[in-house]
N, C-alpha and C positions, 0 to 999 in steps of 0.2 A: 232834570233827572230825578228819578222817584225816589222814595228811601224808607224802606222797610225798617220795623222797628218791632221787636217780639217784646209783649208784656205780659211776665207773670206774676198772678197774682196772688196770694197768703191762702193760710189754710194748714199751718201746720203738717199733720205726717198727709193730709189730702193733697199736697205737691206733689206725690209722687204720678199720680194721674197725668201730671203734665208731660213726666220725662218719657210716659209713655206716646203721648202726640209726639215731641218732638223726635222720637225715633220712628214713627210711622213717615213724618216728614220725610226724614234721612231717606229712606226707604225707596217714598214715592218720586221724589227730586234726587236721586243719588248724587247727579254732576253739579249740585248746589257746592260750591264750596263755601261760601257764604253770606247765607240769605238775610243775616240782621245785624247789620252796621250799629244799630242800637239797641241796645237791651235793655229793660226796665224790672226791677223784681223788690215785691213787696213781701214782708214774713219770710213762711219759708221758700216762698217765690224766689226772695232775695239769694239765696244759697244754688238753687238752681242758674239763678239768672250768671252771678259772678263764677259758677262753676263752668258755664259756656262761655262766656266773656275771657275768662284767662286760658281756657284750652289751648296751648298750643297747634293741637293737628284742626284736623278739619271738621265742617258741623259734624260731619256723619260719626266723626271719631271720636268726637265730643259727646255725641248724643249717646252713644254707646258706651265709655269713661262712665260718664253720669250712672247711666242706668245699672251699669254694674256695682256702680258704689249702696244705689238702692236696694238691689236686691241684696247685699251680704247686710243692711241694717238690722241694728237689732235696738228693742228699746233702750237701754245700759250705755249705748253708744250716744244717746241723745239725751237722758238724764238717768239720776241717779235712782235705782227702784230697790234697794234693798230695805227692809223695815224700819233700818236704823235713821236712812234717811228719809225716809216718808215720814216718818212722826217727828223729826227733827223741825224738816218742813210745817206741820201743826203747830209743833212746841212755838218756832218762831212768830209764829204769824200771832198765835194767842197772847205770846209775851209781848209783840209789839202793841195790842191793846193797852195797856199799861205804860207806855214808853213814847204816846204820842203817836204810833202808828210807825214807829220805827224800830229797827234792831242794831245790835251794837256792831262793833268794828266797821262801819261805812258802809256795809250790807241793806241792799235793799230788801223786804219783806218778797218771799216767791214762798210758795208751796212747795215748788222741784227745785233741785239743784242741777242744772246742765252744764256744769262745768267737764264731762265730758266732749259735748259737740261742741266746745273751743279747739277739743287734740284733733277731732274728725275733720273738722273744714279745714283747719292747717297742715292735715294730713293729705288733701287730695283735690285743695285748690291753690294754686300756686301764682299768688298773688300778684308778684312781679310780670308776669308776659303781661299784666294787662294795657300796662304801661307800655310792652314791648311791643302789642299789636296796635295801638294808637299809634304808635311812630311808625308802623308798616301801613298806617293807613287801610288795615285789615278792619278795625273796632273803631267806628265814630266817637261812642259813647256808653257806658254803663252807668247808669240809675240805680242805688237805693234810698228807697225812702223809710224813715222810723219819726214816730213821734215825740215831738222837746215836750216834757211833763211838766215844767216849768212856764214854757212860754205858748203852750196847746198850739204849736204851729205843727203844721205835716214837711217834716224837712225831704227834700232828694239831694240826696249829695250822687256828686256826679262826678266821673273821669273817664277826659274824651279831650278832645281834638282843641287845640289855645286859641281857636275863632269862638268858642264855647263859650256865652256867658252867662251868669245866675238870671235869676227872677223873682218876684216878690210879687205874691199874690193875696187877696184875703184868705189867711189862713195857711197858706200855699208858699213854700221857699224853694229855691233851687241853688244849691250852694256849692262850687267846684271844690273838692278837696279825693286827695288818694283814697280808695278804698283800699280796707283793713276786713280781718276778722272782726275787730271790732262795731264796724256796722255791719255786718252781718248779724250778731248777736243781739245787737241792737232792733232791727227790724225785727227778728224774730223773735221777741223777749212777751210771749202773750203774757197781758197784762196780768198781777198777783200769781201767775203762775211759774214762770221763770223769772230770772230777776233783772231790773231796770239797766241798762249800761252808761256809763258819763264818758259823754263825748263833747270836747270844744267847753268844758265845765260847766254841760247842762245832762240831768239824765234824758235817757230815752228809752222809750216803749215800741211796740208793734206798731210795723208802719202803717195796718189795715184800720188803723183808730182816725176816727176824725182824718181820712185820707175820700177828700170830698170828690176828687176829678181825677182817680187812678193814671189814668189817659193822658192827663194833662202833661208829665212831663216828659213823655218822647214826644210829643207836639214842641213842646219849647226845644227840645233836643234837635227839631229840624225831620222829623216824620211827617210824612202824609198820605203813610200804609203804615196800618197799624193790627200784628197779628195778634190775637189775646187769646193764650187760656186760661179760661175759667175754671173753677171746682165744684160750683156749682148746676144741678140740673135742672135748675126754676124755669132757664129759658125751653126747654124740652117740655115741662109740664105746662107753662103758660098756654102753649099751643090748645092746649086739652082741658082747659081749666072748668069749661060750662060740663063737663061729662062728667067730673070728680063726684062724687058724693062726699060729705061732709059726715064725716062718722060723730057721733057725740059722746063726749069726755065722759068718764065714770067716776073721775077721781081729779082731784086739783093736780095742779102741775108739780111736780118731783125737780128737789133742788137743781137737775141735772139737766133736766129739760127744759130750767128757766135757763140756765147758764148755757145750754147749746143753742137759743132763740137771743141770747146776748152773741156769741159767739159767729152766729152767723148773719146778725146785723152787722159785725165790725168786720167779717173777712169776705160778707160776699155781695149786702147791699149796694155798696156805695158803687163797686163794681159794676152790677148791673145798671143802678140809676147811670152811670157817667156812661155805660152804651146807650143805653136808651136819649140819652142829651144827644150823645153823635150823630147816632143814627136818625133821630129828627130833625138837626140843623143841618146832614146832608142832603135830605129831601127838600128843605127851605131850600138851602145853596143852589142844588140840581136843576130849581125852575126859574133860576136868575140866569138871562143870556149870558154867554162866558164873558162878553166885552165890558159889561155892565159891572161883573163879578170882578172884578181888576180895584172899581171902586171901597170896596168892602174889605181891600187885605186889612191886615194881616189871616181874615176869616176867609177859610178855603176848605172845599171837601176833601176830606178824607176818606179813601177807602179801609172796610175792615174786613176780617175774616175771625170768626170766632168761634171754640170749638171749647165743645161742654160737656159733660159727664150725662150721657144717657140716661145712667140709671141711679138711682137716689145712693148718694154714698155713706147716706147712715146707716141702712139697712148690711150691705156690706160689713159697715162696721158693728154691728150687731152680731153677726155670724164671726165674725173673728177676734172680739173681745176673748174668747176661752185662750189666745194665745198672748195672752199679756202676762206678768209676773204676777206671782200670785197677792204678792202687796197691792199692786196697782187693780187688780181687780177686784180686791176687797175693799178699798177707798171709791172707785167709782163705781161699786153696787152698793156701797151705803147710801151714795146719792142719787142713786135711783137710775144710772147710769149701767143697763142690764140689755142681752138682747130681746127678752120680753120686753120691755119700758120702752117709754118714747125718750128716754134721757139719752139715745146712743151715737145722737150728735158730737156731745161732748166726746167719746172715744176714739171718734172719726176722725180730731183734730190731734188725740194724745197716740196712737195708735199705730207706731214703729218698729211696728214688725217688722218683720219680709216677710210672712203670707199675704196679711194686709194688703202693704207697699205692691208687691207683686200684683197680687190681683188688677190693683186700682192701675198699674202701668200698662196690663191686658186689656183692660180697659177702653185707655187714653187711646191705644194703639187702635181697637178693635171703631171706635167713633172716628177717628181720624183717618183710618181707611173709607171708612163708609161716605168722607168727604171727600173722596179722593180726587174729583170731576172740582172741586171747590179750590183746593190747593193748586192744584194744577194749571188752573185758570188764573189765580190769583198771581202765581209765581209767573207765569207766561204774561200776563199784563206786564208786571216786572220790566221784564224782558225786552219787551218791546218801548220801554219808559225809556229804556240804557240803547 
């Protein structure tokens, strides 16, 4: 029997994009009550992922829940932006120069302070069913992954089902323990900008850093359908990549647009390379007679289905930067992070509105319809696995 596995992946306030697929899902599968036994969620994937994971009703109810948490967001709810704390945030970071690269009272060095989106996820993901739907045999498993700063591993900690065992890979762990807001905060703690968490007395960072085979751990979880969205629209432009014309640079790159080509090596490369891995090892696999194929376990095709943001979500983020506070817009136009500038990546990932978020779930919804012939197929193979 088959087993579906939904992976999502970091990206900051660019998550919201996903809850909008997943409610097109709902949509086009209404009689789904529950299409992913596994869930996997990295960044702020991870907050999506454990907010389906613990839903008590059903996906569709779930997907709905979700998205209405998205829409009433506001940036305040996710860090703090008043002036007092944005320069605080400076103060800190310049003092820890001086101090070895540390700040006092056990605080790690961040720019933002989020210690508001600790009340928000506690407020509207309710931790214990998760526990509750593993023992209904409802949730195999949930995945999150954050990275140990001390030991540069890519951890998944996991809670699911007590045939469940870890792993240990280059680089790569899978480690059973309860999920917490704590790892949530954890995964999502983008690196110098919100602050590290210490879990099992190692801190941790964003789980989209040094996370070499996203994929990899609903494969250990026991998948071999694997749904993923992306936040990315690379796979959309690849298709078209010889028509592009190459515009030529007038001016050196603006601190903001180095830091949104850092940012989107760490939340959306690796992603893409680990489909790109799949998707060629299942065209190897596919021309090996199936009898043959038996020799070669535990290596076995996976089907995917993957579903990505049509249109470039800087640009987006460009046009809705005017609805940020006024702090936060005057820090990310010093660095160059403007809707004229190409620095409006960085925005893309800070950028917790609800016009934003809205838009980007109109979106998800609006590509996720347009695969509708794809989902349908995909879930109907299902079906016929069971």
């Amino acid at each position: 029997m088959s087993t579906n596995a939904l992976i999502l992946s970091g990206g900051g306030a660019r998550a919201a994009y996903q809850v909008g697929v997943l409610q097109a899902v709902s949509d086009i599968l209404p009689a789904l009550d529950n299409p992913f036994p596994i869930i996997c969620g990295t960044s702020a994937g991870a907050i999506n992922a454990a907010a389906m994971a613990a839903h008590p009703g059903s996906f569709r109810q779930a997907s709905r829940d979700l998205a209405n948490t998205w829409n009433s967001l506001e940036v305040n709810h996710v860090f703090k932006t008043g002036w007092g704390a944005m320069l605080s945030g400076l103060g800190q970071a310049g003092a820890s120069l001086f101090h070895e690269g540390l700040v006092g009272g056990g605080k790690s060095v961040a720019l933002l302070d989020n210690s508001p989106l600790r009340g928000k996820i506690e407020e509207f993901i309710p931790f214990a069913n998760i526990q509750r739907r593993v023992d209904q045999g409802v949730l195999r498993a949930l995945s999150i992954t954050a990275l140990g700063y001390s030991s540069g591993e890519s951890v998944s900690f996991f809670q699911g089902a007590p045939d469940l065992e870890g792993w240990r890979r280059f680089r790569r762990v899978g480690t059973p323990e309860k999920i917490t807001v704590e790892h949530l905060l954890a995964s999502s703690a983008i690196p110098a900008v919100f602050p590290a968490v210490c879990l099992n007395h190692e801190f941790f960072g964003d789980g989209a850093m040094r996370q070499m085979a996203p994929i990899s751990s609903a494969l250990h979880l026991g998948a071999d359908r694997v749904f993923v969205i992306g936040v990315s629209g690379n796979r959309h432009a690849a298709a078209h990549w010889k028509y592009r014309k190459k515009v030529p640079s007038k001016r050196p790159p603006s601190i903001a647009q180095v830091l949104g080509q850092m940012f989107n090596s760490a939340f959306i490369d690796s992603l893409e390379g680990d489909i790109e891995h799949l998707e060629r090892a299942n065209t190897l696999l596919n021309c090996i007679p199936e009898r043959e194929r038996e020799e070669l376990k535990p290596l076995r095709p996976v089907d995917t289905l993957i579903i990505s943001p049509s249109k470039p979500l800087d640009k987006i983020a460009g046009r809705q930067i005017r609805n940020l506070p006024r702090s936060l817009r005057f820090f990310l136009g010093a660095t160059g992070a403007t809707a004229r500038g190409d620095g409006s990546a960085v925005a893309s990932y800070l950028l917790f509105a609800h016009e934003y978020c809205h838009e980007l779930m109109e979106l998800g919804y609006q590509d996720a319809m347009w695969e509708r012939d794809s989902i349908e197929s995909f879930f109907a193979n299902t079906s016929k696995d069971k």
